[in-house]
C-alpha positions in Angstrom: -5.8 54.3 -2.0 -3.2 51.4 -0.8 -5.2 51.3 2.9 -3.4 49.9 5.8 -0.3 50.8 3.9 3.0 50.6 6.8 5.5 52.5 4.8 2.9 55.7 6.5 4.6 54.6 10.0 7.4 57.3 9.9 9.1 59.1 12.8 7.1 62.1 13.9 10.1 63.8 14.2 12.0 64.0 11.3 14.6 66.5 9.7 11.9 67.0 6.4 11.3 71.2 7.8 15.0 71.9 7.8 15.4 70.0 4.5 12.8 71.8 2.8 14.7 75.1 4.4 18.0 74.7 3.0 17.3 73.5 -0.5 15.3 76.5 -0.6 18.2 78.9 0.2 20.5 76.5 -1.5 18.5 77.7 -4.9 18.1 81.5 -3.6 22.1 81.8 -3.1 22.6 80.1 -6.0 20.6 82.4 -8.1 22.6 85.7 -6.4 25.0 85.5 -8.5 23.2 84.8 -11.8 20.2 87.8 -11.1 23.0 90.3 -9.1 25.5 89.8 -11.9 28.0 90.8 -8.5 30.8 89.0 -9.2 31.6 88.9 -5.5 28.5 86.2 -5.4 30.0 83.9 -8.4 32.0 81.4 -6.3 28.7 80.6 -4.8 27.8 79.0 -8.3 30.4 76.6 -7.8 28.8 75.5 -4.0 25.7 75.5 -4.3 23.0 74.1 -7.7 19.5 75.0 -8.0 19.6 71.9 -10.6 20.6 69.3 -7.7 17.9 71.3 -5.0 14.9 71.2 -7.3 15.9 67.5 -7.9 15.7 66.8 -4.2 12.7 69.3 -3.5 11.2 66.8 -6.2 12.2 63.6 -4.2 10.9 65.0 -0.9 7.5 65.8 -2.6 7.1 62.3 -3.6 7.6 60.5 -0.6 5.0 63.3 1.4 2.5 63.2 -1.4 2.1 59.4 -2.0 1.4 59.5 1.8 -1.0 62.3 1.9 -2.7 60.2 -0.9 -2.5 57.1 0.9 -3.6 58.8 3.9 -6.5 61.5 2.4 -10.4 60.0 2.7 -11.1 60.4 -1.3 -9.3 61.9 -4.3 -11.2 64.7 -3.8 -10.1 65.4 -0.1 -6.6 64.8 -1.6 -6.4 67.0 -4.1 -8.4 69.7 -1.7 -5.5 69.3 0.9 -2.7 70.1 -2.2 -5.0 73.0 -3.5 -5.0 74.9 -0.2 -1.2 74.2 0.1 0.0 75.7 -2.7 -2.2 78.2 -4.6 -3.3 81.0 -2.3 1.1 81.7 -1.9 1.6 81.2 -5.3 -1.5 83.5 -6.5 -0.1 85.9 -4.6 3.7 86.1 -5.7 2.4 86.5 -9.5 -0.7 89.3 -8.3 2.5 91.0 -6.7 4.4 90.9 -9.6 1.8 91.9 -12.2 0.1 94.6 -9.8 3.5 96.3 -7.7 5.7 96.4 -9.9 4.4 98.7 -12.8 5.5 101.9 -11.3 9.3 101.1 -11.4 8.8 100.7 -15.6 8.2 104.3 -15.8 5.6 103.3 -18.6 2.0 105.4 -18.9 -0.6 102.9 -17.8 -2.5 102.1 -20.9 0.9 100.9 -21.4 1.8 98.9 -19.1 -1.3 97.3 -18.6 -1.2 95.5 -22.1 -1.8 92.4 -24.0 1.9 91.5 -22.5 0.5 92.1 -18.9 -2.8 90.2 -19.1 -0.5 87.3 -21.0 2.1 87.2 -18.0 -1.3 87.5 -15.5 -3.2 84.6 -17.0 -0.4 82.3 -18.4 1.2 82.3 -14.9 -2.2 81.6 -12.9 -2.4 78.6 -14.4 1.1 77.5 -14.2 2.3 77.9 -17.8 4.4 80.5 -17.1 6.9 79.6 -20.1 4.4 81.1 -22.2 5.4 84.6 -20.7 7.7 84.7 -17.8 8.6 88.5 -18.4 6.5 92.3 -18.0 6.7 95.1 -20.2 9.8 97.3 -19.3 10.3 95.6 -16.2 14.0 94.9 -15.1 15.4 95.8 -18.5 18.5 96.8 -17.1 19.2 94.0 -15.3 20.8 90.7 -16.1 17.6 88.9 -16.6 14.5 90.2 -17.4 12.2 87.0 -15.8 9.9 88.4 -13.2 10.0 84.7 -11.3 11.9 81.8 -12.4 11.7 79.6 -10.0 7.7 79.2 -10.9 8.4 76.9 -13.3 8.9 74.0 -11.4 5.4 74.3 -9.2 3.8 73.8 -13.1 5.9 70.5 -12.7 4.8 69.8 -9.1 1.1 70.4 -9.7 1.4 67.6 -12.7 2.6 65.5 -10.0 -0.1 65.9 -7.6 -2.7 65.4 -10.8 -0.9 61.8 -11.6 -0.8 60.6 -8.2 -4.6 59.3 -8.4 -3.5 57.6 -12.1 0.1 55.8 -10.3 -2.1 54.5 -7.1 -4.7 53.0 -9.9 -1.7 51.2 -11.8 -0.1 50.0 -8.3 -3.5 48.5 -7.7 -3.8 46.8 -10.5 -0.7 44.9 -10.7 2.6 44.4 -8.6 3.5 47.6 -7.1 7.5 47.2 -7.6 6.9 46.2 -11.4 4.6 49.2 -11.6 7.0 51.7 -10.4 9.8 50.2 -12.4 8.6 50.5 -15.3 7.3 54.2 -15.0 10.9 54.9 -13.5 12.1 53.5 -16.5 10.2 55.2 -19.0 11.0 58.7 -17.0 14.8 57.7 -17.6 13.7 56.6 -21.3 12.7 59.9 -22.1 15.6 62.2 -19.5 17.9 60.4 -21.8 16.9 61.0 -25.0 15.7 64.5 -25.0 19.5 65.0 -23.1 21.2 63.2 -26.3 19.1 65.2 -28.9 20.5 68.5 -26.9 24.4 67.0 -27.0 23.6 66.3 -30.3 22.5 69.8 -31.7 22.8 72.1 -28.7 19.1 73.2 -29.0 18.2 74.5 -26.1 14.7 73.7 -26.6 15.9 69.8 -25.8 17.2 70.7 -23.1 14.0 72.4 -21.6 11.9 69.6 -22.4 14.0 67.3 -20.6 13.0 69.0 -17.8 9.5 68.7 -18.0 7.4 66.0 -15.9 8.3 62.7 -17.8 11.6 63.4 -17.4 11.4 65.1 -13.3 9.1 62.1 -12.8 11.8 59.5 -12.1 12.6 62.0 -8.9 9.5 62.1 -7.6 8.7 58.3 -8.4 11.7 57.7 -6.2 10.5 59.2 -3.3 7.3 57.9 -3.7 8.6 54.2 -4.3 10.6 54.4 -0.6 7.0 56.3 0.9 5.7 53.2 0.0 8.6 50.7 1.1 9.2 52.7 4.3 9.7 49.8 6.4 11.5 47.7 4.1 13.8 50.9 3.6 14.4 51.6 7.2 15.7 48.0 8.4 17.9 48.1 5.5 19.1 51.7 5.6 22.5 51.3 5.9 22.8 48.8 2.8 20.9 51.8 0.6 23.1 54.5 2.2 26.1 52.4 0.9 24.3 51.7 -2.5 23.5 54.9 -2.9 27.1 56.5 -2.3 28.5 53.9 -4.8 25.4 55.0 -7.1 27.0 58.4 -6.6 30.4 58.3 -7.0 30.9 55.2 -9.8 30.0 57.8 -12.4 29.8 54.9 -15.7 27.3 56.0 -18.2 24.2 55.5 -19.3 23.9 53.7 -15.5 25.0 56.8 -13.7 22.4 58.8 -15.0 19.6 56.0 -14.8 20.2 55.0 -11.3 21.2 58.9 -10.2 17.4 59.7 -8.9 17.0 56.3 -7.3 20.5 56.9 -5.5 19.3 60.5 -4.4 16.3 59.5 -3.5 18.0 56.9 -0.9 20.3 60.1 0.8 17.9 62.5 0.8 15.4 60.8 2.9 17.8 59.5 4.9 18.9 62.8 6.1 15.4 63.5 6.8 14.2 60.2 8.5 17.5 58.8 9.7 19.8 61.6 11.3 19.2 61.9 14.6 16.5 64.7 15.0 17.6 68.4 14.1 14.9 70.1 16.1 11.8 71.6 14.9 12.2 73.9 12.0 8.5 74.3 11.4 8.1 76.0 14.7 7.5 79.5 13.2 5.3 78.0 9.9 7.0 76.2 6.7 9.0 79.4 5.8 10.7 77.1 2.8 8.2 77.4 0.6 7.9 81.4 0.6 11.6 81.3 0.6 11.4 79.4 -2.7 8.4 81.3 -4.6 9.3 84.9 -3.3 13.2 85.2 -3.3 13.2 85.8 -7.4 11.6 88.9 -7.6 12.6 90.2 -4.0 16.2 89.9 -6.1 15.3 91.7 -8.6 14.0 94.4 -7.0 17.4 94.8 -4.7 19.4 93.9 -8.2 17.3 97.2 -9.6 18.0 99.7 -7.0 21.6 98.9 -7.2 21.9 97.6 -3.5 24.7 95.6 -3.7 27.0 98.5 -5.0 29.6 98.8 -2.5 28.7 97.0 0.4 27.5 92.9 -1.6 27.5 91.0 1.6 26.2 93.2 4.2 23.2 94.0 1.8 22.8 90.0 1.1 22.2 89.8 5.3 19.3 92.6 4.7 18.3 90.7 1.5 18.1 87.1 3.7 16.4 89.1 6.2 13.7 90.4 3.9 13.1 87.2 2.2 12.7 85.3 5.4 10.5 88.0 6.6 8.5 87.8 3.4 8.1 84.2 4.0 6.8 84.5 7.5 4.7 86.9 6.5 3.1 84.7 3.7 2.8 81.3 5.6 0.9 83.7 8.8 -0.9 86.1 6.8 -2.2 83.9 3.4 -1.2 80.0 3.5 -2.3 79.1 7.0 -5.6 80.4 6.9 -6.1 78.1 4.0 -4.7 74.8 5.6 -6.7 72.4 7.9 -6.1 72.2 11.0 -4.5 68.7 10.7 -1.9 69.9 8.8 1.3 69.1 9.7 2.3 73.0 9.2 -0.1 74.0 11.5 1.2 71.0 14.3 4.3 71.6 13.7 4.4 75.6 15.3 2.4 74.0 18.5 5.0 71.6 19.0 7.3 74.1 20.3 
């Protein structure tokens, strides 16, 4: 742990709730159009980017988990506090999936309940849900056939939380700054080269291992870095709000795409600890999360049935509806019997 650490010191109200919130619908409504295959929903492709929310979701994580490590008692209590945050929800969006879904294949059980199934079940428990991301006969008539893409950036997130421990022993050991630079550097290293392999042959398999941790690292590490700076970051936040923007819009490679997680680092958190305070979004439970993990499927189901024939954007206000409900339902019912009571979830819905 870096005890005594002041970059901890942050505004008790902040914006991070209604952040969380919208990057989670920003990735729901852009995945309408891709999983509906409506073409009333495609313009929404060109507004909103699951690529730029994860990126962000990413950022946010590492600025709130390098202070819940800085913060926790041991490693153990650390890891114990991310455990009960993000399994017992997670657990239950692949049970669903594997378990209520089988009677919409039409297949005979001994069918359906296959090497396939037990291969989706398992592979997906423990987070490698690459290795099968589909069930037997289930949404072959729609545009895709994944049961729950999203999933495959919590396998990212939980390698996050399991380097944390390793990053706070290397920041101990030498100068923080260096230390952080050069891991940021190395994330870059390998974004970069993995991204010039997949220009080079159009592989797609580049392209996904680009996205694994090394190269998502760089997001998080930003976050982290300014959890750690805070106060150094706050009395200068208007000099990294401009370097940021100029980060943003001076698009000269390689440096765009090196300095591009440091920049959106610098803008995301200042929406979250700088704007003026946007009220308290956590009132009714952090629905963001079960937005995130539950909207895929919830899609699929309403892609299925046909739903959106004839009436797409009145049945997208019952679709929100039910995936907000769904959430509610999940934080109330599974994740907040699981949290401790300092949570900031839990404080969060009294300070109403």
């Amino acid at each position: 742990m870096l005890q005594n650490n002041p970059a901890v010191d942050i505004p008790h109200k902040n914006n991070f709730d209604l952040l969380r919130l919208l990057l989670a619908l920003n990735v729901f409504l852009c995945h309408l159009g891709e999983v509906s295959w409506v073409k009333t929903f495609f313009p929404l492709n060109r507004i909103f980017n699951s690529t730029l929310a994860v990126d962000c979701f990413f950022v946010v994580s590492g600025f709130l988990i390098f202070r819940s490590f800085d913060r926790s008692s041991s490693t153990l209590s650390y890891l114990d506090k991310r455990v009960r945050r993000i399994y017992p929800a997670y657990v239950t969006a692949v049970l669903m999936g594997a378990f209520l879904l089988p009677w919409l294949t039409g297949l005979a059980t001994d069918l359906y309940f296959s090497h396939d199934w037990l291969r989706y079940l398992f592979s997906n428990l423990i987070f490698l849900n690459f290795l099968q991301p589909t069930l037997p006969e289930m949404f072959v008539a729609n545009n895709m056939q994944v049961i729950n893409a999203p999933l495959w950036t919590i396998k990212v997130e939980v390698m996050f939380y399991l380097s944390v421990p390793l990053i706070f022993l290397l920041l101990k050991r030498g100068k923080k700054w260096l230390s952080l630079f050069l891991l940021y550097s190395a994330s870059i290293a390998y974004s970069l080269y993995f991204l010039h392999l997949y220009q080079g042959s159009g592989q797609e398999i580049y392209l996904s291992l680009e996205k694994q941790l090394p190269g998502q690292l760089a997001f998080f590490l930003g976050g982290g870095a300014i959890s750690l700076y805070y106060a150094f970051f706050s009395r200068h936040a208007w000099k990294f709000i401009l370097l940021a923007l100029l980060i943003l819009t001076v698009r000269v490679e390689p440096v765009f795409s090196a300095l591009f997680p440091l920049g959106l680092s610098i803008l995301v958190l200042s929406f979250a600890l700088l704007l003026p305070y946007l009220g308290n979004w956590g009132k009714f439970g952090d629905l963001s999360y079960g937005v995130y993990i539950y909207h895929f499927p919830i899609l699929q189901l309403f892609t299925h049935f046909k739903l959106f024939d004839g009436h797409p954007w009145s049945t997208l206000i019952v679709l929100l509806f039910t995936i907000l409900f769904t959430a509610f339902c999940s934080y109330h019912l599974i994740e907040r019997p699981f949290l401790h009571k300092s949570s900031h979830y839990r404080q969060a819905a009294e300070d109403q």
